[in-house]
ZADO-1210 file (C-alpha; in nm, 4 decimals, padded with zeros to 6 digits):
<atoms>
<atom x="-01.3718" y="-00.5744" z="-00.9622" code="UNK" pos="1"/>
<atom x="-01.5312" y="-00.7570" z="-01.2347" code="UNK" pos="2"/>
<atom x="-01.5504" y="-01.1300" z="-01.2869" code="UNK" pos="3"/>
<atom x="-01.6782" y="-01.3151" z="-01.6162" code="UNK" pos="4"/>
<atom x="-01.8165" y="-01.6716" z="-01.5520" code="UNK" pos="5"/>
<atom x="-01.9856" y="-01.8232" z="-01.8693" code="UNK" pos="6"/>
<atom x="-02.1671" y="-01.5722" z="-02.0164" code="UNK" pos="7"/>
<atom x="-02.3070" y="-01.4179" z="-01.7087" code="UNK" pos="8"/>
<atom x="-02.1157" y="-01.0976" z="-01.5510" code="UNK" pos="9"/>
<atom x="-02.0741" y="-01.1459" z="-01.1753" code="UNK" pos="10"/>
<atom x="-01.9698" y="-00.8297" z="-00.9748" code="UNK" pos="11"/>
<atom x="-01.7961" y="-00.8668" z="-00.6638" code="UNK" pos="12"/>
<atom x="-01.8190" y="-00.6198" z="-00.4579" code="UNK" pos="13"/>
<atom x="-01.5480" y="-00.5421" z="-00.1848" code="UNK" pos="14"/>
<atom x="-01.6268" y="-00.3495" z="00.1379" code="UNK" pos="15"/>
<atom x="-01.4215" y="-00.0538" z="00.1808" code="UNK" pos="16"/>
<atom x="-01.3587" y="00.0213" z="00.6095" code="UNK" pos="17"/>
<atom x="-01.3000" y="00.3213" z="00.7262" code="UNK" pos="18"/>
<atom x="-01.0426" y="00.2435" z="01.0582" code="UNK" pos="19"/>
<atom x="-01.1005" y="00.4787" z="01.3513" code="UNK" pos="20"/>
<atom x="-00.8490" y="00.5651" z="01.5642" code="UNK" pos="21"/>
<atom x="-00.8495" y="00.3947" z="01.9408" code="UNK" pos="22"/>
<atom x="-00.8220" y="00.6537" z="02.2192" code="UNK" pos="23"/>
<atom x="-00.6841" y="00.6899" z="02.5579" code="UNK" pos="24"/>
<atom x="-01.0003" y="00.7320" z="02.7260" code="UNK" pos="25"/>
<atom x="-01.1222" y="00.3825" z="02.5333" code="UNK" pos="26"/>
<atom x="-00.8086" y="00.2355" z="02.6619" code="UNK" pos="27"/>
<atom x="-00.8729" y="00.3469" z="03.0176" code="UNK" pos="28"/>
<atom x="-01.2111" y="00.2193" z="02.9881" code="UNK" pos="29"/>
<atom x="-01.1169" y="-00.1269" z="02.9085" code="UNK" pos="30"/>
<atom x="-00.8688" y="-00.1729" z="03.1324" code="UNK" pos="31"/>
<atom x="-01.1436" y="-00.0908" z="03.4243" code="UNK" pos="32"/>
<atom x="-01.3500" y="-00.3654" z="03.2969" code="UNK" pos="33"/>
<atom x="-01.1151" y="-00.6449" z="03.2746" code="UNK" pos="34"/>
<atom x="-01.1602" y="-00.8452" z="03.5721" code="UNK" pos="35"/>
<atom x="-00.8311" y="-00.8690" z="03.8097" code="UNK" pos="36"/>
<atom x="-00.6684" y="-01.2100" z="03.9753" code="UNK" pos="37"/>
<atom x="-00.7162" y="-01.3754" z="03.6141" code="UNK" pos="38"/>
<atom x="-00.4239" y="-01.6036" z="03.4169" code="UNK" pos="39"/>
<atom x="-00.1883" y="-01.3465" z="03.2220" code="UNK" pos="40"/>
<atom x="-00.2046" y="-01.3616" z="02.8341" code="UNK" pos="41"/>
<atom x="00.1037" y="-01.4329" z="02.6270" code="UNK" pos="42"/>
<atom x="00.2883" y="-01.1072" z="02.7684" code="UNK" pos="43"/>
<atom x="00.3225" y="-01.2623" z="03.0748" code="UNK" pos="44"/>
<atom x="00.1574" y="-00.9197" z="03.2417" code="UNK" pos="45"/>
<atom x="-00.1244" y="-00.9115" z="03.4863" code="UNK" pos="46"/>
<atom x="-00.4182" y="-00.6739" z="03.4651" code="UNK" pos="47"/>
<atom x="-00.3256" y="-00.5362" z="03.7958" code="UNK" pos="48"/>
<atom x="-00.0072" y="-00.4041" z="03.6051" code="UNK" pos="49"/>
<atom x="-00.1477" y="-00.2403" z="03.3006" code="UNK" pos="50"/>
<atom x="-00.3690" y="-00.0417" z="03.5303" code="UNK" pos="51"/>
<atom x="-00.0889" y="00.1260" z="03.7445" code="UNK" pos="52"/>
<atom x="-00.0264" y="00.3209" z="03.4026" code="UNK" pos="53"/>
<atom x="00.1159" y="00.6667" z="03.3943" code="UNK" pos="54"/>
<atom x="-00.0188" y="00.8781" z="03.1053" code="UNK" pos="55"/>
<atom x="00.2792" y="00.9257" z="02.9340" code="UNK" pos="56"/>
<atom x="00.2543" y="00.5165" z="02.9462" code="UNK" pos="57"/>
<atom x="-00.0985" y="00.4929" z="02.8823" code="UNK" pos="58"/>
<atom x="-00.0169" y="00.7231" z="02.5461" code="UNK" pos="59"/>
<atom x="00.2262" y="00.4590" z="02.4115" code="UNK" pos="60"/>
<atom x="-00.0132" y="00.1745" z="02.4456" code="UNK" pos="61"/>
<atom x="-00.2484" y="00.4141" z="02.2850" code="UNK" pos="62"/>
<atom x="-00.0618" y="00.3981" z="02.0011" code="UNK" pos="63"/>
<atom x="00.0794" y="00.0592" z="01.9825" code="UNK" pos="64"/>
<atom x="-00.2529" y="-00.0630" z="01.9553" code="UNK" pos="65"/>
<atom x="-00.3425" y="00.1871" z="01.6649" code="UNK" pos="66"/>
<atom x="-00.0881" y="00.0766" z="01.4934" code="UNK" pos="67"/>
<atom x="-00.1615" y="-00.2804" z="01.4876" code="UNK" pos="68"/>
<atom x="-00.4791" y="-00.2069" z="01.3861" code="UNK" pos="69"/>
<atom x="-00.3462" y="00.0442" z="01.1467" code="UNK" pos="70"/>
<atom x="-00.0470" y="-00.2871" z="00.9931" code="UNK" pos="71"/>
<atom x="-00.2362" y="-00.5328" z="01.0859" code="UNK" pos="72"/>
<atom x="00.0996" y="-00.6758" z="01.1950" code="UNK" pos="73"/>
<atom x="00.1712" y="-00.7368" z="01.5380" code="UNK" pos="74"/>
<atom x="00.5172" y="-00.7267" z="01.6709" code="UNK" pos="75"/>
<atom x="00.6671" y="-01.0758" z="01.8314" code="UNK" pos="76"/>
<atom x="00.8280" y="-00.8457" z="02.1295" code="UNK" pos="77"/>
</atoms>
């Protein structure tokens, strides 16, 4: 994208991201560093919880998460 200002030609350049996907085994790994008996965040869900996860459940949050990231819309629920 090009932008004139007075006679001089001003390029703006804008940065093009390439989005990885997040994976389980990042997932996993982050939940073993978060430190337990600390105040829950807005879901109301301790630490101690999201680490009881199931794969089938650790899958899901997987792919919530790469989907945010993916919108960059998070849901109110």
């Amino acid at each position: 994208m090009n932008e004139v200002r007075g006679s001089k030609l001003k390029r703006i350049i804008i940065g093009v991201y390439f989005l990885r996907r997040i994976s389980e085994s990042e997932i996993k790994e982050a939940l073993k560093r978060m430190k337990s008996r600390k105040a829950v965040g807005p879901d109301g869900i301790a630490i101690e919880v999201w680490r009881c996860l199931r794969e089938v459940d650790l899958r899901w949050l997987t792919n919530i998460f790469n989907k945010i990231c993916l919108t960059k819309k998070m849901s109110n629920e």
